[in-house]
C-alpha positions in Angstrom: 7.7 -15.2 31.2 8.2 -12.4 28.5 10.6 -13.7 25.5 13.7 -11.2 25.0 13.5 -8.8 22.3 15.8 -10.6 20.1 15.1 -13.8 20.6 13.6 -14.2 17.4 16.6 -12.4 15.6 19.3 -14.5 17.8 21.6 -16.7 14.9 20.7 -20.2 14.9 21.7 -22.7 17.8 22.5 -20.0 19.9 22.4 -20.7 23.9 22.2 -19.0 27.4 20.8 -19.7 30.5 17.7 -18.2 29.5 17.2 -18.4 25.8 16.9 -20.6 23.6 16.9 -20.4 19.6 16.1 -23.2 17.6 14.7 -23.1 14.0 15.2 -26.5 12.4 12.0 -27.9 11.9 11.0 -30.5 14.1 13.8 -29.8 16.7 12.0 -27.7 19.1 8.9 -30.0 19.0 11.3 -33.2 19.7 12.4 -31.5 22.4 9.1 -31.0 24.5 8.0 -34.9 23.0 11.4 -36.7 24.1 10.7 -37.9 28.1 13.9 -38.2 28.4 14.8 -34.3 28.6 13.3 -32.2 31.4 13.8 -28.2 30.8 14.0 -25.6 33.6 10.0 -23.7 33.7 11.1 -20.8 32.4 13.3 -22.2 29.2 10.0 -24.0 28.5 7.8 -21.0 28.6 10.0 -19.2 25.7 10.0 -22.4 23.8 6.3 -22.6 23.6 6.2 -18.7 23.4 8.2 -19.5 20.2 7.0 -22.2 18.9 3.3 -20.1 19.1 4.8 -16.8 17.8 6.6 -19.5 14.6 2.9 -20.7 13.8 0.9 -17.4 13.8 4.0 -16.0 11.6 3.3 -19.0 9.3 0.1 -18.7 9.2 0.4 -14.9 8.3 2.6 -15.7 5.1 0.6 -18.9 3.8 -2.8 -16.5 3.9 -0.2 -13.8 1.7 0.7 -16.1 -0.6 -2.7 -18.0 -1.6 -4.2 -14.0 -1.9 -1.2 -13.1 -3.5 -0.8 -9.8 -1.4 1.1 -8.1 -4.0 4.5 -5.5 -3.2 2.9 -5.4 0.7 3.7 -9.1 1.2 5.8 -9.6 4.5 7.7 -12.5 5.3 10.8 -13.7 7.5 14.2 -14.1 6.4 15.0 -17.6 5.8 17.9 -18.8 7.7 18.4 -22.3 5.9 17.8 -20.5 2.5 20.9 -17.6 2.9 18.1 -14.8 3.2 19.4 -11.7 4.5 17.2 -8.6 4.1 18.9 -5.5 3.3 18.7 -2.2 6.0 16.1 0.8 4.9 19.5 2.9 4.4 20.6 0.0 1.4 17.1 -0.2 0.2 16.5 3.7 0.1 20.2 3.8 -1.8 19.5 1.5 -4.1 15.9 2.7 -4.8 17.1 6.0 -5.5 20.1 5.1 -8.0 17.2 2.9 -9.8 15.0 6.3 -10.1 18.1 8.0 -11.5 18.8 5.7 -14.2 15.4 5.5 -15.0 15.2 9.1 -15.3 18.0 9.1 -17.8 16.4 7.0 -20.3 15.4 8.1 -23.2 12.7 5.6 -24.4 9.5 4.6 -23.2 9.8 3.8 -19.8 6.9 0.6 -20.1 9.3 -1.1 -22.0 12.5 -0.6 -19.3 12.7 -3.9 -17.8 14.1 -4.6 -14.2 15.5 -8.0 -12.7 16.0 -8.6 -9.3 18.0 -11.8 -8.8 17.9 -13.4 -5.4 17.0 -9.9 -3.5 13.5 -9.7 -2.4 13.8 -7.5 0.6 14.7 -4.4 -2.4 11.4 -5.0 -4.1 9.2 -3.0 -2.7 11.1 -0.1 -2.8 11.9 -0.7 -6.6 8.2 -1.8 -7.6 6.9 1.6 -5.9 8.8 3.7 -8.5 8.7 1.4 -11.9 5.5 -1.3 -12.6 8.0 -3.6 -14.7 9.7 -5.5 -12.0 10.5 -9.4 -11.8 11.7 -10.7 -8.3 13.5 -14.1 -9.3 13.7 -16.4 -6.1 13.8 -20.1 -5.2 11.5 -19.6 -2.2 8.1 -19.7 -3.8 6.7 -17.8 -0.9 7.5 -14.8 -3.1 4.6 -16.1 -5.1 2.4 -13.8 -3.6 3.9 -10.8 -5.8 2.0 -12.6 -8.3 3.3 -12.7 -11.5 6.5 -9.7 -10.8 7.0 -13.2 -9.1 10.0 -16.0 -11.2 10.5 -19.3 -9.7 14.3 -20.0 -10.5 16.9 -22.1 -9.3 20.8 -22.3 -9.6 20.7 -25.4 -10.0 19.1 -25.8 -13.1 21.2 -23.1 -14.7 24.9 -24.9 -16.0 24.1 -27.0 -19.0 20.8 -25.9 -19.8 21.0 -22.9 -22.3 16.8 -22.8 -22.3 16.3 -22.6 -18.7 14.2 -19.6 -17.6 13.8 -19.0 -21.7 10.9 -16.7 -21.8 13.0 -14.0 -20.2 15.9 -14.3 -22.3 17.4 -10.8 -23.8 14.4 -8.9 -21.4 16.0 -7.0 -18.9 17.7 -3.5 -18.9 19.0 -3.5 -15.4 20.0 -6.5 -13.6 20.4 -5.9 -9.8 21.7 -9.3 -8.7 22.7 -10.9 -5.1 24.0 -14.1 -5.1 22.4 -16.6 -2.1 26.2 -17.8 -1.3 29.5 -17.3 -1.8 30.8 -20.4 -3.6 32.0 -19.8 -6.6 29.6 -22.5 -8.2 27.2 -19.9 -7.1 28.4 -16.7 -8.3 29.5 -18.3 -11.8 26.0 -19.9 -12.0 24.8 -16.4 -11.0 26.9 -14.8 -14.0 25.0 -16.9 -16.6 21.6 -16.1 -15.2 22.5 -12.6 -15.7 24.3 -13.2 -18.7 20.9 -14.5 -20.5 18.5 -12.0 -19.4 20.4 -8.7 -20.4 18.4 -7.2 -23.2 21.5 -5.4 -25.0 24.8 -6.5 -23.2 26.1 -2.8 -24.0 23.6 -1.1 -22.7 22.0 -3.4 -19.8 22.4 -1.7 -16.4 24.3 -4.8 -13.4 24.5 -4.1 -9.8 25.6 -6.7 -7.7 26.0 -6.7 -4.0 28.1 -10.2 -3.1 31.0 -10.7 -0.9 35.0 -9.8 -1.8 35.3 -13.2 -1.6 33.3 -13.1 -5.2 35.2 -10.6 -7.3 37.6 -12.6 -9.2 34.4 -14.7 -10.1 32.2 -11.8 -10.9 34.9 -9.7 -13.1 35.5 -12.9 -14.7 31.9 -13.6 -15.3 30.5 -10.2 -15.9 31.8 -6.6 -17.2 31.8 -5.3 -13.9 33.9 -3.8 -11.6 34.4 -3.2 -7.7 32.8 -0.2 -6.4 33.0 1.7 -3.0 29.6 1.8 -1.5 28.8 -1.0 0.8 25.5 -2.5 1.2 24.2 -3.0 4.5 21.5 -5.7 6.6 19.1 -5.8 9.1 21.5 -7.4 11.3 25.7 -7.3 11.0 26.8 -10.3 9.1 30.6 -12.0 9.6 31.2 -11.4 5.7 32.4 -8.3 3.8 30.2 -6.8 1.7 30.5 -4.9 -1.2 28.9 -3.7 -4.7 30.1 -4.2 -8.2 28.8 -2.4 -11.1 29.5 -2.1 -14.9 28.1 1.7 -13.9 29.9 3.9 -11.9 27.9 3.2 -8.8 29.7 5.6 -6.0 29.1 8.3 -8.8 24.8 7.9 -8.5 25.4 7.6 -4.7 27.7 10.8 -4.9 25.5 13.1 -6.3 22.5 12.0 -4.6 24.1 12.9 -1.0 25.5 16.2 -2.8 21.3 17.5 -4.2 20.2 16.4 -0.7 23.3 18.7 0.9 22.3 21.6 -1.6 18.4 21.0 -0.9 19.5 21.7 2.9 21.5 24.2 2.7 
C-alpha cells in the first residue's frame, strides 16, 4: 500500500475512504491498541506507514537538536503550535528587502542586530546574508540554531517588564509573526517588540499577521498596512498581510523593477 503524496500535509482530522490523518499524540497508537475497533487492511497499512514515517522524522530532529545543526536544521511545522512555514517566494522577498536595508546602513554592519519573532521557516534565508540573527520561538526544537537560538514565551510577557532582559534595546530590525490571532497575542506581541527595539526611531518592524490584527498592531506599534502579501507552503483560511513602519511595497517595488532592467 503506497501512502498518498499528501498525506502527511492533509489538515488535521481529515477523512476519506482511504486516508487517514491523525497527529494528536497517542491517538493513532489507541487506535491499533483498542480491540474494540477493527480497520479495513489497507487504512491500517497507511497508519503504520505513518506512524513509521512520524518516528524516523522524530528521530531526525532530536539527533539536530542535541548536535545543534546550526541554520541547516530541518524540522516539521507544528500543527498544535500555529507553525506555518512561509513559501520560497515570501522567504526570497523578505530576504531580499533584509539585504537592502542592510546595504543602506551606514554603520558597522557587526553591530546591526536582527530579531525574528515567532518566524523560524525565514531564518535561513536571513542568517545566510547577516551573522547577527536571533530566532525567538517557544518550540525549543529551534535549539539546535544554537545560540541565534531565544527560548520565549507570550505568556510570560504582560506584567513582567524584565522578561527576556538581556535583549532589551538590542535589535535594529524586528521582523515579527504572531503564532495567533487573538488580540491577547498580538498585544503581547507588541510589547515583545516594543522592548527589544534598539532606537524606537530608527528600528526597522515587519510584521506579517492577519487583517484581523491591524487595529491591534497600529495601536501597539508605529506601523502601518502595507500591500504585499506573504504567502505559505500550503493555502491557509486566513488573510494575510504585512505591516511595516517602512514603506514595504516600496523595497518589493524596486527589487522586481532592477530584476526587469537586469533582463531586459
Amino acid at each position: 500500500m503506497t501512502v498518498p503524496e499528501n498525506f502527511l500535509a492533509l489538515p488535521p482530522f481529515t477523512f476519506n475512504k482511504r486516508t487517514v490523518r491523525l497527529i494528536v499524540t497517542g491517538i493513532a497508537k489507541n487506535i491499533i491498541m483498542d480491540d474494540d475497533i477493527l480497520l479495513p487492511a489497507d487504512t491500517l497499512a497507511i497508519l503504520n506507514e505513518f506512524l513509521s514515517a512520524r518516528s524516523k522524522r522524530k528521530a531526525e530532529e532530536e539527533y539536530q537538536i542535541v548536535n545543534q545543526a546550526g541554520m541547516d536544521a530541518e524540522f516539521e511545522k507544528d500543527w498544535q503550535l500555529s507553525q506555518f512555514w512561509y513559501s520560497a517566494k515570501t522567504k526570497h522577498t523578505l530576504r531580499d528587502v533584509v539585504r537592502k536595508l542592510l546595504a543602506e546602513q551606514k554603520a558597522d554592519l557587526g553591530e546591526f542586530h536582527i530579531a525574528l519573532l515567532s518566524c523560524p521557516s525565514l531564518y535561513k534565508d536571513i542568517r545566510n546574508i547577516h551573522d547577527n540573527v536571533h530566532i525567538f520561538e517557544y518550540d525549543p526544537r529551534f535549539g539546535a540554531y544554537g545560540t541565534d537560538f531565544v527560548l520565549y514565551d507570550l505568556n510570560c510577557v504582560g506584567g513582567n517588564p524584565n522578561y527576556l532582559k538581556e535583549h532589551h534595546h538590542q535589535y535594529d530590525l524586528i521582523v515579527a509573526d504572531p503564532p495567533f490571532l487573538s488580540q491577547e497575542c498580538i498585544v503581547k506581541t507588541c510589547e515583545v517588540i516594543t522592548m527589544l527595539q534598539r532606537n524606537p526611531s530608527e528600528c526597522k518592524i515587519i510584521v506579517c499577521s492577519g487583517e484581523v490584527a491591524e487595529p491591534w498592531l497600529t495601536t501597539g506599534l508605529p506601523v502601518f498596512k502595507c500591500a504585499f502579501r506573504p504567502e505559505h507552503e500550503r493555502n491557509l483560511g486566513n488573510s494575510f498581510v504585512s505591516y511595516a513602519n517602512i514603506n514595504l511595497d516600496e523595497y518589493i517595488e524596486n527589487k522586481y523593477a532592477t530584476a526587469l532592467r537586469y533582463k531586459c
